[in-house]
N, C-alpha and C positions, 0 to 999 in steps of 0.2 A: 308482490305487486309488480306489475309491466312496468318498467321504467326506459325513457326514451334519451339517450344525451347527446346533446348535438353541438356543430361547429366547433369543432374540436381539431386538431395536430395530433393522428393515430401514428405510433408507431411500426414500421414494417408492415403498414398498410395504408391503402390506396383511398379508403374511404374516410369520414370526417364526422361520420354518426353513428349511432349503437340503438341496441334495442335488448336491456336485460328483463329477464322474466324467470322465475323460479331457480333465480341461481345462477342460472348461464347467459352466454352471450347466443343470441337468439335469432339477430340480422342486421349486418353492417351494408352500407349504402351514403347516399347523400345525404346531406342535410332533409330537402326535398323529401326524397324517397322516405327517409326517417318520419318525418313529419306528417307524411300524408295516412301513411301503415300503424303511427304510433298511437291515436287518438281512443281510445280514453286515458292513455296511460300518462304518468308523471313525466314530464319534460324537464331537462336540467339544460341551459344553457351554458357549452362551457367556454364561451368568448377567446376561443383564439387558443386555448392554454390545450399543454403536452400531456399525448395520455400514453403509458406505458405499460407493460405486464405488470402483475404483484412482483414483487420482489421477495426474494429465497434471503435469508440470514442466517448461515450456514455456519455450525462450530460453532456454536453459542451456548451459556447457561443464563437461563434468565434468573435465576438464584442470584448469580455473580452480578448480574447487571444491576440488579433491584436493590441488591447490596452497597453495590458500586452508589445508588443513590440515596441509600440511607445514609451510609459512612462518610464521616469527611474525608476530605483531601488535605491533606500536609504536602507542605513546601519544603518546609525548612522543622529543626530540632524543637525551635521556639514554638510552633505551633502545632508540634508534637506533644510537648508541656503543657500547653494548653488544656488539648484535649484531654489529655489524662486527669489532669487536677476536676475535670464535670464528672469522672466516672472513676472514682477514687476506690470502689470497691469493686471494681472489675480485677478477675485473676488476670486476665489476658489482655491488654489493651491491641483492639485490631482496627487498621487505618487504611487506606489505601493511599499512595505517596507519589512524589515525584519520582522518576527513575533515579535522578544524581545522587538520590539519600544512601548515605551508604552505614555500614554497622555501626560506627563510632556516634553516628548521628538518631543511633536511636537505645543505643548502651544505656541502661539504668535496671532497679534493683527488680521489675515486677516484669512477667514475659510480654514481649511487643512482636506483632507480626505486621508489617508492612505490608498490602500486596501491591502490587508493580506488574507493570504490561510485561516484565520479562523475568518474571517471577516472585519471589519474598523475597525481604530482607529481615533477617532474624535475632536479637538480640542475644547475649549466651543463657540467661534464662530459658528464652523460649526453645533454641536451639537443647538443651535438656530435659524439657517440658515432652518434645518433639520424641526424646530419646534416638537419634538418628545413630546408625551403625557406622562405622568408620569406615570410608571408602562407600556409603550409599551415593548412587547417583544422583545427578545432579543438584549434589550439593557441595561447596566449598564454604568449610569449614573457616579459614582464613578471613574471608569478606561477610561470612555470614548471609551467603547468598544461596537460595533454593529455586530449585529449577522441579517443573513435572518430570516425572509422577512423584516424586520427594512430595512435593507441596501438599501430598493427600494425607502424609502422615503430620502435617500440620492441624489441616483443617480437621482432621478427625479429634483433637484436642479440643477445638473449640468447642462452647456449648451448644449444644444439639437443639434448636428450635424446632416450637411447636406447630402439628400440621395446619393448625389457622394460622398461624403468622405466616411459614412457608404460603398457602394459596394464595393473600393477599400480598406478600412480594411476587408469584409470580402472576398476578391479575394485574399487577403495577408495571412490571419489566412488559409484558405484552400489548399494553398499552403505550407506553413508550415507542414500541416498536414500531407497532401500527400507525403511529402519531408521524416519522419519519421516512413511511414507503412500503415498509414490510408486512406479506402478508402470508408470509413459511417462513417456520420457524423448526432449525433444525438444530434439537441442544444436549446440551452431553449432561443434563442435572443428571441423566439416568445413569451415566458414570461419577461424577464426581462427590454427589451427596453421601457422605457415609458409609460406604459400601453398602446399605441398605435398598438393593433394585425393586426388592418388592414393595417396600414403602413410597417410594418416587413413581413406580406403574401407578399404584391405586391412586397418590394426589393426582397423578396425571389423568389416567381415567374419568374419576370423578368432579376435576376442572373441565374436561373437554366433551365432557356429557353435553348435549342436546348446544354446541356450537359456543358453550359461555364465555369462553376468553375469546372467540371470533377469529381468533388467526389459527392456519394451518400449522398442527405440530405433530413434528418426528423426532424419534429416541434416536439417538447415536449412543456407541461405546467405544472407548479407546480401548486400543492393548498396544503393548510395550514391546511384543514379539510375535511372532507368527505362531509359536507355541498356546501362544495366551488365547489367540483366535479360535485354536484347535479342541484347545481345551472347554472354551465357551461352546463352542459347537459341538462336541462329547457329550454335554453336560444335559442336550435337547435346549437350549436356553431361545432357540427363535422358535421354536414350537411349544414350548407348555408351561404351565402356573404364570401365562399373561405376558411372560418375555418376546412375546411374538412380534410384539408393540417393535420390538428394534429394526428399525428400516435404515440405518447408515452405520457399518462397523469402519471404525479409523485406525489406524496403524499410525504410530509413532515411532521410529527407525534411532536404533542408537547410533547403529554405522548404518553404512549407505550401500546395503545391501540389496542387488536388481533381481535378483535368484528369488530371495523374501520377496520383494514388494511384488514379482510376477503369480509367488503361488498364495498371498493374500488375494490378490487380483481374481484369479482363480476360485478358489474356495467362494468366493461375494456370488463371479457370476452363476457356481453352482447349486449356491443357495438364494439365489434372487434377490441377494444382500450388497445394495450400491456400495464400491468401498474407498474409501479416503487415505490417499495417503501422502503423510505429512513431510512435503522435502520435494523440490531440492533443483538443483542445480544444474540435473541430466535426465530432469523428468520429461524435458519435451524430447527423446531421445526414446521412451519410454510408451509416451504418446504414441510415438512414430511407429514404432511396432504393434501395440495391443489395438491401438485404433485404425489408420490407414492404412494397413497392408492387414485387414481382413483377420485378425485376430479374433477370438469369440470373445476378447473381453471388452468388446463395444459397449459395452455400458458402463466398466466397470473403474475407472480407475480416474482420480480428477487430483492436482496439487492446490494446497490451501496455503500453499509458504509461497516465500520472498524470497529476493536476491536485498531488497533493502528496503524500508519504509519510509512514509511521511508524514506525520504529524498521526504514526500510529496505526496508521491504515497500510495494509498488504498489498504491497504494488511491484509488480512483474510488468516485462515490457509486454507491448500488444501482439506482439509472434504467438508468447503464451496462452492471451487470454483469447487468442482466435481462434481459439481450441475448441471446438463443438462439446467438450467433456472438460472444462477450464470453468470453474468458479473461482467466485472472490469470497475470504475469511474477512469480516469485517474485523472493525478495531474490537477488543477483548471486554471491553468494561462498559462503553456506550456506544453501541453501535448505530452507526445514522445510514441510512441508504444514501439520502442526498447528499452526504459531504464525501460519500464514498466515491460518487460518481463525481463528484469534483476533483476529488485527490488524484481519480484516474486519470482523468482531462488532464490536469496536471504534471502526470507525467506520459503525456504523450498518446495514452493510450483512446483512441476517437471512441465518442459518445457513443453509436450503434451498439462499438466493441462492448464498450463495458458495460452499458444496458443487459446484452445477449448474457453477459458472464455473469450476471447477476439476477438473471430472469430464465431466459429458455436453455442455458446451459443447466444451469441447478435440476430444471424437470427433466432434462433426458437424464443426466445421472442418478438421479432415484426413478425412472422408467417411468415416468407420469405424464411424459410430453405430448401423450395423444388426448389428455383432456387437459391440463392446464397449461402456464408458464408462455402465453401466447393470445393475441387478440384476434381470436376464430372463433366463427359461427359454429357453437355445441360446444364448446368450452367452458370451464368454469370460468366467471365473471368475476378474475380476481385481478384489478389495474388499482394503477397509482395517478394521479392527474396534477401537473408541476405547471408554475405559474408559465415558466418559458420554455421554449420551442429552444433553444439552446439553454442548456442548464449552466448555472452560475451562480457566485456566491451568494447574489439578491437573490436565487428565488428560492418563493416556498413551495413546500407541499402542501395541494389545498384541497385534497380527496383520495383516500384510498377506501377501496371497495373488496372486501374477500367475501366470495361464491353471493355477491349480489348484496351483500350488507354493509354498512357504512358504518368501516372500523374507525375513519378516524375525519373531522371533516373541520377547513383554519374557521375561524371566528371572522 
C-alpha cells in the first residue's frame, strides 16, 4: 500500500516528507509536494518527530538475548538461592548476574553457570561438568572465570532445547529489537548454538521465509585464527549445503596480530565476505591503510571493541567512529539502539556521528549501501521515527519501519 509521511526532521536530508510504496522509499520532497502527489495513499503525520535510517545491531545472538529475557538476573548469593530452591531438579542451574559476583558467591554442591557481560562465572562443579583442559584459554581456573571461545564448551553442556522453543525465543528477541530501532540484524546464533550450523540455517531459513520475523538477518561466524578462516573456506562452507547464508566472518585475535588481521581482511574481500575484526587499540592505524590510501580492502574491515565502556555499551572516541567502515557492537544481552545513541552522546561522540555508525556505516561494510542504510529515493524503506530531534533520555521510539512494514509502532 502507497504510504505518504509527512512533517517530519529527516535525517541527512533536506526534505520533510516521504512517499513509501511497495517496500521502498519512492519521493522525498515538501510537506506540500508530498501531499499534493500522495492522494490516494495513507498519510501518517509525524508532528515534528526525528526520522532516521533502520538501524544495523551487529554481533548479536538473539538466542542469547531472548535468553537474557527469560532468565533471571542475580545480584547477590542470596538471590542466587533463591532461584535455585524454584528449580530444584535442574542438573545445572544457569543465571545471568551481576559482573561483581565472583566464584565464592556462587560455590555450592550442584553446577551453576553465571553469564556476565565479560563472560561466566563457574562454580567447581560446573567447571568439571565443562571438563576444561588445563591451560584452555580464556579460562582462569582460580577465579573460576570463562572467557570466549572457552564459554562454548559450557554451553554445549547445557540442555539442548527444542526447535519450537528456539523459533519462539528468537520471534521474541526480534521483536524486542525492532521495539528499540533495529531493523538488521546481524548474529553469530550460527556460530555459537551447538556447533550444529546446519540446524541454525534451516531454523533460520524457515523463520525468515516469506519476511516473518520482519527484520533483516545476517549469519556471522567467529574464528579464533586465521587458520580457522582458511579452513572454513577449504571446506566450500560459503558455497554449498546452505552455508552460503554467511555474510559477515569475525576474527577474534588472541594477540594482536596486523600480518593476521590484514590477510583475514583479504581472504573477506576475496570472497565477498564483509570481515569483522574484533580489537583494538591501533585499529584506526589499520583503517588508515586498507581504507584511505586506496587499499582493495575498502570494504573490508570495521572494529567492534572499546578502549572502555558505559553502562555496557561499546564506546570509542568519535576520531573512530568517523570511520566510514566504524560500527557500533551493541551491549551483549539487551541491546537497545536508543540508549546506544545516548551512551554515545554521552561520551562525546555527536549525534550525526553515531547515527552514521550505526546505520550507513554497517551498509557499506556488508556492501549493501546502494539499496539501504540511508533515506534515498529507490531504497529500501527501512527508518526508525524518535520522539526528538535531539535525542535524549526522554525520548521514545514511536515507529520503526523495515522494507515498508511496521515492525514496531509506541502505543
Amino acid at each position: 500500500m502507497r504510504k505518504a509521511y509527512v512533517n517530519g526532521v529527516l535525517f541527512d536530508a533536506k526534505a520533510t516528507a516521504f512517499i513509501v510504496d511497495d517496500g521502498k522509499f519512492v519521493l522525498f520532497g515538501s510537506d506540500e509536494e508530498i501531499l499534493r502527489l500522495a492522494l490516494p495513499s495513507e498519510v501518517t503525520d509525524l508532528k515534528g518527530a526525528f526520522v532516521t535510517p533502520g538501524m544495523y545491531a551487529m554481533d548479536v545472538s538473539l538466542l542469547e538475548i531472548a535468553e537474557s529475557m527469560e532468565l533471571p538476573w542475580v545480584n547477590d548469593r542470596d538471590s542466587l538461592l533463591r532461584y535455585g530452591e524454584k528449580y530444584p531438579s535442574e542438573k545445572i542451574l544457569v543465571a545471568y548476574g551481576d559482573d561483581k559476583l565472583e566464584r565464592k558467591d556462587v560455590e555450592m554442591e550442584r553446577p551453576v553457570v553465571l553469564k556476565q557481560k565479560d563472560g561466566y562465572t563457574l562454580n567447581c562443579a560446573a567447571m568439571d561438568l565443562a571438563q576444561f583442559e588445563d591451560g584452555a584459554f580464556g579460562v582462569d581456573f582460580a577465579k573460576g572465570k570463562v572467557k570466549w571461545p572457552s564459554t562454548i564448551l559450557v554451553d554445549e553442556e547445557l540442555p539442548a532445547p527444542r526447535n519450537d522453543h528456539l523459533e519462539k525465543n528468537i520471534e521474541a528477541a526480534a521483536k524486542y529489537l525492532g521495539a528499540s530501532g533495529y531493523t538488521h540484524v546481524a548474529t553469530d546464533d550460527f556460530n555459537v548454538i551447538f556447533h550444529d550450523r546446519k540446524r541454525v540455517i534451516d531454523l533460520y531459513d524457515k523463520m525468515t521465509s516469506g519476511k516473518w520475523m520482519g527484520l533483516r538477518i545476517k549469519m556471522l561466524c567467529s574464528f579464533e585464527k586465521i587458520d580457522d578462516f582458511v579452513a572454513f573456506l577449504d571446506e566450500g562452507r560459503l558455497f554449498g549445503d546452505g552455508d552460503e547464508r554467511l555474510r559477515i566472518a569475525h576474527l577474534r585475535l588472541r594477540e594482536k596480530d596486523a600480518e593476521e588481521r590484514r590477510l583475514f581482511a583479504l581472504l573477506g574481500a576475496k570472497f565477498n565476505t564483509p570481515t569483522l575484526i574484533d580489537d583494538g587499540e591501533d585499529i584506526h592505524d589499520l583503517y588508515k591503510e586498507c581504507v584511505y590510501e586506496g587499499n582493495p580492502l575498502g570494504h573490508g574491515i570495521v572494529s567492534n571493541n572499546a578502549s572502555y565502556m558505559d553502562k555496557g555499551y561499546y564506546i570509542v572516541s568519535e576520531t573512530v567512529y568517523d570511520n566510514p567502515l566504524c560500527v557500533v557492537r551493541p551491549e551483549r544481552f539487551r541491546p537497545n539502539a536508543l540508549a546506544q545513541i545516548i551512551a554515545l552522546k554521552r561520551q562525546g561522540v555527536s549525534q550525526s556521528v553515531a547515527i552514521r555508525a550505526m546505520s550507513q556505516n554497517p551498509a557499506r561494510m556488508l556492501l549493501e549501501a546502494d539499496s539501504v542504510g540511508f533515506l534515498k529515493q529507490g531504497f529500501e524503506a527501512d527508518f526508525c521515527v524518535f520522539s526528538d530531534t535531539e535525542i535524549n533520555e526522554e525520548t521514545i521510539v514511536q515507529l520503526v519501519v523495515c522494507e515498508g512494514k511496521t515492525v514496531y509502532q509506541a502505543k
